[in-house]
N, C-alpha and C positions, 0 to 999 in steps of 0.2 A: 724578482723579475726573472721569468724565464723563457728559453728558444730564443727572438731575434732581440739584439737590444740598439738601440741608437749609441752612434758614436760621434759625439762632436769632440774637434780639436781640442776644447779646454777639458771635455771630463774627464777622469782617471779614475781608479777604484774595483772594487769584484763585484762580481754578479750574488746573485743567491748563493750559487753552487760553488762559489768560492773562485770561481775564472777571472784572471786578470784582462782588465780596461785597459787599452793603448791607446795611445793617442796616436790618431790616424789622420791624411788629408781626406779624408771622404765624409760622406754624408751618412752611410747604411751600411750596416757586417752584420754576418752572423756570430754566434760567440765562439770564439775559440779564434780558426785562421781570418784576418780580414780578409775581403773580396777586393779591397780598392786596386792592387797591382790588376786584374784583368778588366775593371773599368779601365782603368789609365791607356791600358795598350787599347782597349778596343776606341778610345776618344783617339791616343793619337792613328790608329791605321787609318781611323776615318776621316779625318784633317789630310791627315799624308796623302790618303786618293783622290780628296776632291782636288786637291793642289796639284797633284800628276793629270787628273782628268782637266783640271782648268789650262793646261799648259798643253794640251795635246793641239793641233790644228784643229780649226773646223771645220767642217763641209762644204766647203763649195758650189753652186749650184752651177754644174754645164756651161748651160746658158743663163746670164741674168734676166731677168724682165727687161723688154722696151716699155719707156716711156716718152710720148709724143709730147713734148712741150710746148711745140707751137714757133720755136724761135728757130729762124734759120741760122744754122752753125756757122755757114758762110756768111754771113755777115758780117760788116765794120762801121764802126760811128766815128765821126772827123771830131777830132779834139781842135781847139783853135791855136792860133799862134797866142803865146802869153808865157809870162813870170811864175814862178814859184820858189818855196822855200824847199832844197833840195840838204838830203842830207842831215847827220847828225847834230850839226853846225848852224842849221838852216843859210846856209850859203846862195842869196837870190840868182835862180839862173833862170833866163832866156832859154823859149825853147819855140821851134817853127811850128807851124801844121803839121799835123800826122793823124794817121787813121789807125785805128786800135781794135781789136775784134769784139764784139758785143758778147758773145759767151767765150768760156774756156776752152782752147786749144782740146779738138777732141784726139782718140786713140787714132783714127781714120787719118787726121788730119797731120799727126805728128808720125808717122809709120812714110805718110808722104812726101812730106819735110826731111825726113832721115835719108831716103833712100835717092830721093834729087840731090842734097848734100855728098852723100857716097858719093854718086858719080860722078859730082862736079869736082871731087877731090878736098871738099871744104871741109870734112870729117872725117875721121877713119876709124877701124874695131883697132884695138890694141888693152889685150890680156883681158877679155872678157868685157871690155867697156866701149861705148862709144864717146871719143874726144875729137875735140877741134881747138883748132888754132886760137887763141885770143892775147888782144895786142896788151893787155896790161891796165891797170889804171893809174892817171896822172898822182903820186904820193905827195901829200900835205906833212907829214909826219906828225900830225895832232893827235892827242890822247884819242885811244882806242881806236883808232886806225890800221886798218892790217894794209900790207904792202902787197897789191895782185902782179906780179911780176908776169912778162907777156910769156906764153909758152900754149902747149894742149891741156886742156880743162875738161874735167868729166862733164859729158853730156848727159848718159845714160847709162847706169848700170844693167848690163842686158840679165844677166842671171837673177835681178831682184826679184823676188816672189810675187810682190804686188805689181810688175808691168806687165798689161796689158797688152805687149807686143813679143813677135816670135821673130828670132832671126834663121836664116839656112845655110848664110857663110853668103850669101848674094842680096839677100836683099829682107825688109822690113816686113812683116803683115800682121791683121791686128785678131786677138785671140776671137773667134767667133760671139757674138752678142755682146763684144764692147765698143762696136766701131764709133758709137756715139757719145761714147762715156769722156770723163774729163782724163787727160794724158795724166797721168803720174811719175812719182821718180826723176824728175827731171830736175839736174841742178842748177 
């Protein structure tokens, strides 16, 4: 056998011309030096870029598309007064009438909410976030329980990359083409 010869992992032995058979991780050598060390580097560069190109940001479009749904944002549905099982525990609680909004809190909607809260002093920015006051909740100390002790509670991370809202040191407004989109980031 002479010029290329196949090399699988188990064979061993000389060619014609008397060139020693190594056993290689590869599939094809020529005889003499293998080729597999510049396969190997070119498989791993090409893993290693797709994995730096999968990790890069993607493009953003401007503006997203509007889509008309048909459902008024403003809207609300009356839930009725009645029982339910609340909780990990299911603990039966009573709860009165209340009205609930039919879709999700839009970017428009929460940009508005933020900036009526500012003034009324019900929230403040503090190191780059928006908090507010919250009185705590009553602690049971049952398994897996965490204790919410009353203090300031992050509202909203302003710097998170996925909010849809821009602050100026005065006040809220919502990134152009998402006034309708659902709020995010919100804890």
């Amino acid at each position: 056998m002479t010029g290329r010869i196949f090399i699988f992992p188990q064979i061993e032995g000389n060619t014609d011309e008397g060139k020693e058979i190594r056993k290689y991780p590869c599939s094809i050598a020529s005889v003499g030096e293998p080729r597999c060390d510049v396969w190997l580097r070119f498989a791993f560069l090409t893993i290693l870029a797709m994995l730096i190109a999968a990790c890069a940001p993607g493009q953003v479009a401007s503006v997203p598309p509007r889509f008309d749904t048909g459902v008024d944002p403003e809207s609300w549905a009356r839930v009725p007064t009645g029982e339910f099982a609340m909780g990990q525990h299911d603990d039966l609680v009573r709860v009165d009438a209340f009205e609930i909004m039919v879709t999700d809190v839009t970017n428009a909607q929460y940009a508005r909410y933020l900036n009526k809260a500012l003034a009324d002093g019900k929230v403040k920015i503090a190191s780059g976030k928006v908090v507010g006051y919250y009185p705590g909740d009553q602690f049971h100390a049952r398994r897996h329980e965490k204790k919410i002790e009353p203090g300031d509670w992050l509202h909203v991370p302003i710097g998170d990359g996925d909010l849809r809202l821009v602050y100026d040191g005065k006040t809220f407004a919502v990134k152009p083409g998402y006034e309708n989109h659902p709020m995010v980031a919100v804890t």
